[in-house]
C-alpha positions as CSV (number, residue, x, y, z in Angstrom):
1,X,-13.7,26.0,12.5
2,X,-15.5,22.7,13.4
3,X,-13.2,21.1,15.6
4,X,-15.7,18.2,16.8
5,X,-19.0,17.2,18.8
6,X,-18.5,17.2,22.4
7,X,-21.4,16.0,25.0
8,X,-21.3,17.7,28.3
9,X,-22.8,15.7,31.1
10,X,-22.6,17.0,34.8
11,X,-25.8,17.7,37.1
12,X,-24.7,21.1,38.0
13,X,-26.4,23.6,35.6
14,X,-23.3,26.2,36.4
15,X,-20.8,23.7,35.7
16,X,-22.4,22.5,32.2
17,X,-22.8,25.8,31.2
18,X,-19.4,27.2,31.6
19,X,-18.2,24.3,30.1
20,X,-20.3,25.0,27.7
21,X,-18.7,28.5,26.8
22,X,-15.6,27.5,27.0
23,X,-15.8,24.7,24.4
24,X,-18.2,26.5,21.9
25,X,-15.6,29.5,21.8
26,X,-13.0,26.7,21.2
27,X,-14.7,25.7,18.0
28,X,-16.4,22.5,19.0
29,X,-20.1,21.7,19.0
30,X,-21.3,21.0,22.1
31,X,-24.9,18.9,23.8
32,X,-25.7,19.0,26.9
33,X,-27.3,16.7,29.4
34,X,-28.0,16.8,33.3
35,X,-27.7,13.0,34.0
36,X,-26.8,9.6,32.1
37,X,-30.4,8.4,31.3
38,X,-30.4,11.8,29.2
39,X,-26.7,11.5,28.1
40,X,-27.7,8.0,26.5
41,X,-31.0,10.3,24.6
42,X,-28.4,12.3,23.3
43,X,-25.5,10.3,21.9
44,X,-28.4,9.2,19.8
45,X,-29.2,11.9,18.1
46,X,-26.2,14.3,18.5
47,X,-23.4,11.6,17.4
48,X,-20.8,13.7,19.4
49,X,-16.8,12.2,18.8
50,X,-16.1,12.9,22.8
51,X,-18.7,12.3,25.7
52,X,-17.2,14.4,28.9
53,X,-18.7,13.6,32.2
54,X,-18.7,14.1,35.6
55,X,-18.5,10.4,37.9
56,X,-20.7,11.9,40.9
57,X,-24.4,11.9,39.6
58,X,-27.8,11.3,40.8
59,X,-29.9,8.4,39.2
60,X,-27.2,7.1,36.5
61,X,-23.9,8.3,37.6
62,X,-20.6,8.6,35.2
63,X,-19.3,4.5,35.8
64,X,-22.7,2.9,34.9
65,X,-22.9,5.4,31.7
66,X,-19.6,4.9,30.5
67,X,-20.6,1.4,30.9
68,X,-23.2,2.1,28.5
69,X,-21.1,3.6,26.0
70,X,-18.9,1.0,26.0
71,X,-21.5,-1.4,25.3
72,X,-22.7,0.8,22.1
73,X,-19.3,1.5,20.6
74,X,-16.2,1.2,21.2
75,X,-15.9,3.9,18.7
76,X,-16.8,6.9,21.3
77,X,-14.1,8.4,23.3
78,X,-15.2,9.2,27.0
79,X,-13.6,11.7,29.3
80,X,-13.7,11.5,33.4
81,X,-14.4,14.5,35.9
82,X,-13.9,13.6,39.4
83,X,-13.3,15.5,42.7
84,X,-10.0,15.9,43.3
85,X,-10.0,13.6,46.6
86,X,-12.1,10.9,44.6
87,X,-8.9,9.7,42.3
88,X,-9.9,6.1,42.8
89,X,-13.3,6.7,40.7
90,X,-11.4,8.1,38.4
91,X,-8.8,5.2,38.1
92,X,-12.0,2.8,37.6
93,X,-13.2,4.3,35.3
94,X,-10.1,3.8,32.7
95,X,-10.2,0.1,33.6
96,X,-13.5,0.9,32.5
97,X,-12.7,2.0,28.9
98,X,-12.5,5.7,30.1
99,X,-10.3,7.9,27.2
100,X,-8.9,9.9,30.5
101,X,-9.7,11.8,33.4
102,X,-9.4,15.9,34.5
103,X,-9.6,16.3,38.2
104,X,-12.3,19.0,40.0
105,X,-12.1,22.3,39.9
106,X,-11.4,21.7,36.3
107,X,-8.3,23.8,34.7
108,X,-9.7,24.8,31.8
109,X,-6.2,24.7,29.8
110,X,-5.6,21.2,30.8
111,X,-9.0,20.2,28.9
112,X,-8.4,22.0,25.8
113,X,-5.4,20.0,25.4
114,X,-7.2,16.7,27.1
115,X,-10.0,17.1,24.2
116,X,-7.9,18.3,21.2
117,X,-5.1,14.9,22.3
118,X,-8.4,12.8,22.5
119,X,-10.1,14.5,19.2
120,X,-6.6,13.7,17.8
121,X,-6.5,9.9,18.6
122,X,-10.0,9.3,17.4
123,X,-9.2,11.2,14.1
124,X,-7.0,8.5,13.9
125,X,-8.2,6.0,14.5
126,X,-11.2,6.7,12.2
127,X,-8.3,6.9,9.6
128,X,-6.9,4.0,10.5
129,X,-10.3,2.0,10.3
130,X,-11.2,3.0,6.9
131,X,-7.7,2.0,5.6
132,X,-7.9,-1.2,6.9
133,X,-11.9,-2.2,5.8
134,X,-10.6,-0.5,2.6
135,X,-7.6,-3.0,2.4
136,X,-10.4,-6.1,4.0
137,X,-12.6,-5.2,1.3
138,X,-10.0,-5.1,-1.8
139,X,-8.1,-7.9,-0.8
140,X,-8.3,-10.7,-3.7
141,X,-5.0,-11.5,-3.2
142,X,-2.5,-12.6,-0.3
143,X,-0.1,-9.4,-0.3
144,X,-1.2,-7.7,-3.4
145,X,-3.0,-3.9,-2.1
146,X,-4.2,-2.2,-5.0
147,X,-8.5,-0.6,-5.1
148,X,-7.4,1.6,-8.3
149,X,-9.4,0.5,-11.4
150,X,-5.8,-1.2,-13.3
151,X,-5.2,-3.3,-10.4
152,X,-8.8,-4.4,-10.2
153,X,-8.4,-5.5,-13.8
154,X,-5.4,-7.3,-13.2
155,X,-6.7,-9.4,-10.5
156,X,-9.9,-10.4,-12.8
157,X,-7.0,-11.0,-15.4
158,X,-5.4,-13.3,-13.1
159,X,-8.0,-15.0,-11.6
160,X,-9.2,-15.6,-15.8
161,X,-5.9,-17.1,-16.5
162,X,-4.5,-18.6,-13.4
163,X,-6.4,-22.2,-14.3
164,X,-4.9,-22.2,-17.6
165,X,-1.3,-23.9,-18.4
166,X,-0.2,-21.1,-20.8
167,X,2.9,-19.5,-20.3
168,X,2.1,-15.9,-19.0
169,X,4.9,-12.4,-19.4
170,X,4.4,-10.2,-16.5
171,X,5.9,-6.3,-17.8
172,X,6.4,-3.5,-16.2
173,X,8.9,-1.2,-14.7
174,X,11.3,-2.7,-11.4
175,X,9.1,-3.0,-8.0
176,X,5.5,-3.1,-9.7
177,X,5.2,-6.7,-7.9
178,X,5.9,-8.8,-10.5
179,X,6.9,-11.6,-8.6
180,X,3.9,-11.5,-6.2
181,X,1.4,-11.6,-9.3
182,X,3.6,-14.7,-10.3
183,X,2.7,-15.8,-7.2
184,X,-0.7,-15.5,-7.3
185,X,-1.2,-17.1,-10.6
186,X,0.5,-19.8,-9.2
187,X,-1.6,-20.1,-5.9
188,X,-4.9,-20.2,-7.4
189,X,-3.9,-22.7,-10.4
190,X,-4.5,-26.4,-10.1
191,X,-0.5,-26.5,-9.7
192,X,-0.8,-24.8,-6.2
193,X,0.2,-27.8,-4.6
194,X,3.0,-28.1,-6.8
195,X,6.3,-26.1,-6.0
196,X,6.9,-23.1,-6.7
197,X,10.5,-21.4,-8.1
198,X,12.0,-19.0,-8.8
199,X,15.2,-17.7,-10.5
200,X,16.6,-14.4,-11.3
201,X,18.3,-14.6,-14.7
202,X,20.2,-11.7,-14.5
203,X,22.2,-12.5,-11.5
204,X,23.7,-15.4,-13.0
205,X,26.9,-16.0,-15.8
206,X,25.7,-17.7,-18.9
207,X,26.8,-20.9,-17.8
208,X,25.8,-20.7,-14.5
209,X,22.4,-19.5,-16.0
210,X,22.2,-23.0,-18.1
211,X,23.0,-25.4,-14.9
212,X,20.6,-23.6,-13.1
213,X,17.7,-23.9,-15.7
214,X,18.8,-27.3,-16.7
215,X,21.1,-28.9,-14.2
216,X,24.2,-30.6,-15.1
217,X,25.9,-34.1,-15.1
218,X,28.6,-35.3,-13.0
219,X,31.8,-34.0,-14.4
220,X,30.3,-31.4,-16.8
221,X,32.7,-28.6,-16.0
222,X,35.5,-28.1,-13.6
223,X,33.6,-28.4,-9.9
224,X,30.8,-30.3,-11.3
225,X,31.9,-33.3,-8.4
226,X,27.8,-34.8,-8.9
227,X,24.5,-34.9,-11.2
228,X,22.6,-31.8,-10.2
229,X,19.0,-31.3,-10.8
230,X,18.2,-27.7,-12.2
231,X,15.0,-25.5,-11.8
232,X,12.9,-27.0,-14.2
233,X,12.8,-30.5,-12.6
234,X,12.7,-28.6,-9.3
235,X,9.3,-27.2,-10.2
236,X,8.2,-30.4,-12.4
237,X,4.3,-30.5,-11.2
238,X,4.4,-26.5,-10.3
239,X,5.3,-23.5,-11.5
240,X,8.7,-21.8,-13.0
241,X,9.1,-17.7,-12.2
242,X,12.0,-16.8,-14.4
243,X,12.7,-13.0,-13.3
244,X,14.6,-10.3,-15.8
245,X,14.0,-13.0,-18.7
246,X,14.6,-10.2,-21.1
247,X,18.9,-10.4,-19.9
248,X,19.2,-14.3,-21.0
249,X,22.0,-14.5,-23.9
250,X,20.5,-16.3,-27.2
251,X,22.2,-20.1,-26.3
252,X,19.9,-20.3,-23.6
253,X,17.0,-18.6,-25.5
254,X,17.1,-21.6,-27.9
255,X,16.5,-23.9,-25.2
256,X,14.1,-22.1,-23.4
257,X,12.4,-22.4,-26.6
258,X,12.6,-25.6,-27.1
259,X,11.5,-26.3,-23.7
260,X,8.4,-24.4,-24.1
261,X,7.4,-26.1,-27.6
262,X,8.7,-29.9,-26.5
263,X,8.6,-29.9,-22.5
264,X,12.1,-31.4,-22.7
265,X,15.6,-30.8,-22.4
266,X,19.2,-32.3,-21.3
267,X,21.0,-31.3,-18.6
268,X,24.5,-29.7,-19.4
269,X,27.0,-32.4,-20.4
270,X,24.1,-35.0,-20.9
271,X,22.9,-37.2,-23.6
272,X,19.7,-38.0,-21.5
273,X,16.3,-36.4,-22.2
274,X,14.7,-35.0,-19.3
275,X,10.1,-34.6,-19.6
276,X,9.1,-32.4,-16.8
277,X,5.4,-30.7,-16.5
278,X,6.2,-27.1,-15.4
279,X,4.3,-24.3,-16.6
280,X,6.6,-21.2,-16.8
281,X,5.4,-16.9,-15.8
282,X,8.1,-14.9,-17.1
283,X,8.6,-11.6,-16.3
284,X,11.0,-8.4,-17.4
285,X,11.3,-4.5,-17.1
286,X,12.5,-4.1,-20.2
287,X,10.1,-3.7,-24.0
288,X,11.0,-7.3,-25.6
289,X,9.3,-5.8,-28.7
290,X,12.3,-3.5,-28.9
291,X,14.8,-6.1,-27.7
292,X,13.4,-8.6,-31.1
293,X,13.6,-6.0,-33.3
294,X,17.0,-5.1,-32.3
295,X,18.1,-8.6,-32.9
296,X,18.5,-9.2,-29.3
297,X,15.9,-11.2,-28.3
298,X,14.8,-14.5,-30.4
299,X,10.9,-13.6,-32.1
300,X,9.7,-16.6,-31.5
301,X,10.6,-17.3,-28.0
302,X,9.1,-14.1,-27.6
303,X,5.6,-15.0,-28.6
304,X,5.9,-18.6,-26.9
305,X,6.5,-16.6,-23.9
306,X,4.0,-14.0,-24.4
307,X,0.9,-16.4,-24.7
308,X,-0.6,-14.1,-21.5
309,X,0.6,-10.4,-21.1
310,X,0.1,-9.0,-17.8
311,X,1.4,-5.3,-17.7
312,X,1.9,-4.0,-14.4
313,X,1.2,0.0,-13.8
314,X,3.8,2.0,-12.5
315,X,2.5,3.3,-8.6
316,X,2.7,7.3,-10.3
317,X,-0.3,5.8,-12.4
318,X,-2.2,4.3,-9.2
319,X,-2.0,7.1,-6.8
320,X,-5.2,6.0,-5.5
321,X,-3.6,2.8,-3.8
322,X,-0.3,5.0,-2.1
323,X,-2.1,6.1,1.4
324,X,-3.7,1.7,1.5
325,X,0.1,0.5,0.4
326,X,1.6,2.9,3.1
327,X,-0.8,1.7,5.8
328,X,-0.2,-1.8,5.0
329,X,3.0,-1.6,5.1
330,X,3.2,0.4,8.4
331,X,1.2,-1.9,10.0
332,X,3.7,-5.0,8.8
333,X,6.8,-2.7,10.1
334,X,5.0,-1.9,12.9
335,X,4.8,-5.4,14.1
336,X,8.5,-6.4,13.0
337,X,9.8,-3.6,15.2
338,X,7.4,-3.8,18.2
339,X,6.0,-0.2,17.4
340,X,2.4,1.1,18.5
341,X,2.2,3.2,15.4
342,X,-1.7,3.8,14.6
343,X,-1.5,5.9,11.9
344,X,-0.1,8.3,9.5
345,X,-0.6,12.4,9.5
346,X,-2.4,14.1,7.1
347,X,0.9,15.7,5.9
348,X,3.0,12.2,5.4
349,X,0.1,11.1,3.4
350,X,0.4,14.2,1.5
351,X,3.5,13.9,1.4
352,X,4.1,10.3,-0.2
353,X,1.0,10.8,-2.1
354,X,3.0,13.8,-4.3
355,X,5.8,12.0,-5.0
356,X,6.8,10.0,-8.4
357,X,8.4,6.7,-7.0
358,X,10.6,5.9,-9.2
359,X,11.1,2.7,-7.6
360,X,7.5,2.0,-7.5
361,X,6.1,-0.3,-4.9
362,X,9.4,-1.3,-3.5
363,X,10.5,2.2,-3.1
364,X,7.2,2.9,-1.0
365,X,7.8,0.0,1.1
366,X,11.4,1.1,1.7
367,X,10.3,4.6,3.0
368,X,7.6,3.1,5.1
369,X,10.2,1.1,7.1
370,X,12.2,3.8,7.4
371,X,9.6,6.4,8.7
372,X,8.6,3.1,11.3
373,X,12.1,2.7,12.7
374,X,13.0,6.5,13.5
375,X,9.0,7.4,14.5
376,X,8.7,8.1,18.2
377,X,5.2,9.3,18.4
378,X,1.7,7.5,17.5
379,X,1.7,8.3,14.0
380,X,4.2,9.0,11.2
381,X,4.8,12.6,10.5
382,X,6.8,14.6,7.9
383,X,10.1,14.4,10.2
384,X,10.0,10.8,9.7
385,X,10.1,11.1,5.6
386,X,13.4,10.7,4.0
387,X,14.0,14.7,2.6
388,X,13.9,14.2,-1.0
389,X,10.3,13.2,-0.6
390,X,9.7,16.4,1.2
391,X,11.3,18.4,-1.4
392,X,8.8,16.7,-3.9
393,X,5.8,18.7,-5.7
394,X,2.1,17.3,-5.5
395,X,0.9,16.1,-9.2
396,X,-2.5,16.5,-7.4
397,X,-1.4,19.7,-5.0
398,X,-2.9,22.1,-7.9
399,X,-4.5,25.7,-6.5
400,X,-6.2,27.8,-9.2
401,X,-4.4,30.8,-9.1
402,X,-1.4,30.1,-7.1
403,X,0.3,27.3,-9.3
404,X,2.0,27.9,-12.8
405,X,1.0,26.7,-16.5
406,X,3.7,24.1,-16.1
407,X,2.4,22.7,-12.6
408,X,-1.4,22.6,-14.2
409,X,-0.3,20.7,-17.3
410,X,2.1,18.1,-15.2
411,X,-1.2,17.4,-13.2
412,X,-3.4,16.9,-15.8
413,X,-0.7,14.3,-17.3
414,X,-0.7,12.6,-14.3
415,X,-4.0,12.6,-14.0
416,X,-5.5,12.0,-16.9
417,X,-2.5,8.6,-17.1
418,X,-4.1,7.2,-13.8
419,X,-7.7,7.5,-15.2
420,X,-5.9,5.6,-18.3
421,X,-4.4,2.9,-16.6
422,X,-1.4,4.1,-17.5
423,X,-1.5,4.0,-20.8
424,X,0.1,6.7,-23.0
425,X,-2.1,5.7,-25.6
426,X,-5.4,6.5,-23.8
427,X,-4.2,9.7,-22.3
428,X,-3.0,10.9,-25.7
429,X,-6.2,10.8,-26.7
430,X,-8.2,11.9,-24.2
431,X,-5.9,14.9,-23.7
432,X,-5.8,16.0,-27.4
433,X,-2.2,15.7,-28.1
434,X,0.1,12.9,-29.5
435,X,2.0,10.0,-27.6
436,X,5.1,11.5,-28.4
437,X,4.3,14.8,-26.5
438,X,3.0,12.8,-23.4
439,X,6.6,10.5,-23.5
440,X,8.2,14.2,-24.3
441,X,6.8,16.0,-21.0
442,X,7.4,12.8,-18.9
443,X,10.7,12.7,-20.0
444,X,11.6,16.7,-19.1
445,X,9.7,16.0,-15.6
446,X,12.2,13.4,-15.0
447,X,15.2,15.7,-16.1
448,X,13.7,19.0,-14.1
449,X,16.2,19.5,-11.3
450,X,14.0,21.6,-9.7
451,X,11.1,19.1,-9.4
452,X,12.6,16.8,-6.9
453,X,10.8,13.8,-8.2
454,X,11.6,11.5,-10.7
455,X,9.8,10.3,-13.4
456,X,10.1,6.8,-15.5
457,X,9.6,7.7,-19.1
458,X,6.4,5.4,-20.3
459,X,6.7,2.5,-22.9
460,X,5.0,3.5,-26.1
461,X,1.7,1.9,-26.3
């Protein structure tokens, strides 16, 4: 097993080469070099992770090349051998940019663990560097991670549409980020300036609902001790989020829709018409298709609303973006709770990366702050998951032989539904089979008690 590249520099032949031994039968590849003019020849060509040198040298001794190191990366990890009266060399060479230090004669089982701890911290670091560049690199949008294919779409979608003043319907299941794509068609629209608001429709009564849309005269109702202005002439110039609209009763459809064709309305026990420039992003979790043809949902408010569709992908159908949403996350939580968290394991990654989420985005972000507040050590491990998540199966997890029939056909669901974009649709027909057995098999994944995930059955396509 290749456990690393390790460059030995020390001007005693004996030492280097039992150091030598020692490290080789450890599993690392090991250089050597008998003074820091040929160190710096070396870390050239050999690349090694850890440079481990002795201070005391002829010609270039350990300070100046660790000085050198520094200066060409601040990538390479460097490890100190001193004599054991000669502490002081050793403490400046940390202030230096040393990793750590091993005092002379060296105990061989203290270094083991001094380069596997160091190996460790590079590893993650290294992991930690490529999530972020990856994050730097995808980021279109303020607080929106997402490098899969369907979330590179939606961001050309949204940059396409956000100059536009047509309504737009955001869909998708609860904590795809709805709001924050709202958001973002709103930031880069020529309304930006304007404010933007926001109202949850479900969370309010009827009449409540109205007053807040439309505001209300003095004396309206019982309470009503003043004019009030409502959420359309709050965002008159901007934009108008209306969140859940798929749970507003039919009154207030009608004048929703009459909003939408006129840009008017009155304001609950007024005569007076009110003209306000808002442009309204609506958004729901539930099929509005369904909802009109149930007689729930007026048809033609729907299609006023649904000038734009932007469907948002469930995160099973992104798993791609879990281990850059978990690090983003991490490193917001992090912050917020005064934690020098680097990283996560190998294992947590693995971990999150197997499970459904159910509650999507939001869900991840919940377990991330979680795994942040209990952590104690430099990275998140499996101990810091909540245990349902460790009780989850890997759609991607698959070993050919060692998983059942059942196991293979659930990944290649999953997988071929990410390749999709989610769509049912798409995977039905790339896999052969009909959209009914695809909503069929997601639906009995979500009901398998011994799965431990859970599974949102997809909207037909």
């Amino acid at each position: 097993m290749d456990k690393g590249r390790i460059l030995i520099v020390d001007d005693e032949a004996n030492a280097r080469t039992a150091l030598n031994e020692l490290l080789t039968d450890e599993g690392y590849r090991v250089e050597m070099a008998a003074d820091g003019f040929k160190a710096i020849g070396k870390i050239d060509e050999f690349d090694p992770d850890i440079v481990l040198t002795d201070l005391k040298m002829p010609g270039m001794d350990g300070l100046e090349l660790l000085r050198k190191v520094r200066e060409r990366s601040d990538d390479l990890m460097v490890v100190v051998m001193t004599a054991f009266g000669a502490v002081d060399s050793a403490v400046a060479a940390m202030k230096e940019g040393a990793a750590s230090y091993l005092t002379k004669p060296i105990n061989m089982t203290e270094l083991v663990l001094v380069l596997g701890r160091e190996m460790e911290r590079r590893r993650l670091r290294r992991q930690t560097g490529i999530l972020q560049g990856r994050l730097a690199e995808r980021y279109s949008f303020k607080n929106i991670v997402g490098s899969a294919p369907v979330m590179q779409e939606i961001f050309k979608v949204v940059a396409q549409i956000a100059p536009s003043r047509a309504s737009v319907l955001i869909t998708g299941e609860s904590g795809t980020g709805k709001e924050l794509i709202a958001a973002a068609i709103h930031e880069r629209s020529p309304r930006a300036k304007g404010p933007f608001v926001k109202l949850h429709c479900a969370a309010l009564a009827e009449t409540l609902l109205e007053s807040e849309l439309f505001g209300h005269e003095r004396g309206a109702f019982t309470g009503a001790a003043a004019r009030r202005e409502g959420r359309f002439s709050q965002a008159n110039g901007g934009t108008l989020f209306l969140d859940e609209i798929g749970d507003i009763s039919g009154s207030i459809q009608v004048k929703l829709l009459r909003f939408l064709q006129e840009h008017e309305f009155e304001r609950v026990g007024g005569n007076e018409t009110v003209r306000v420039d808002v442009r309204v992003i609506a958004a729901t979790n539930r099929d509005l298709r369904a909802e009109v043809a149930a007689g729930r949902f007026r048809e033609d408010l729907y299609y006023r609303l649904n000038v734009i569709n932007v469907e948002m992908p469930a995160l099973r159908a992104r798993p791609s973006d879990i281990p850059l949403l978990a690090m983003h996350f991490l490193r917001q939580f992090a912050v917020d709770n005064g934690k020098a968290i680097v990283g996560l394991s190998d294992d947590a990654l693995q971990r999150l990366s197997a499970y459904a989420w159910p509650g999507n985005v939001r869900e991840l972000e919940n377990v991330v702050e979680r795994a942040v507040v209990l952590c104690t050590a430099a990275q998140i491990g499996t101990s810091d998951l909540p245990p349902h998540l460790l009780a989850a199966k890997s759609a991607g997890g698959i070993s050919i032989p060692g998983s059942t029939l059942n196991d293979i056909e659930r990944h290649a669901i999953f997988a071929t539904l990410e390749a999709a974009g989610g769509s049912t649709g798409k995977a039905a027909e790339m896999l052969g089979i009909s959209v009914r057995k695809i909503q069929y098999k997601l639906h009995e994944y979500q009901s398998a008690p011994k799965s431990g995930t859970r599974v949102v059955e997809s909207k037909p396509d």
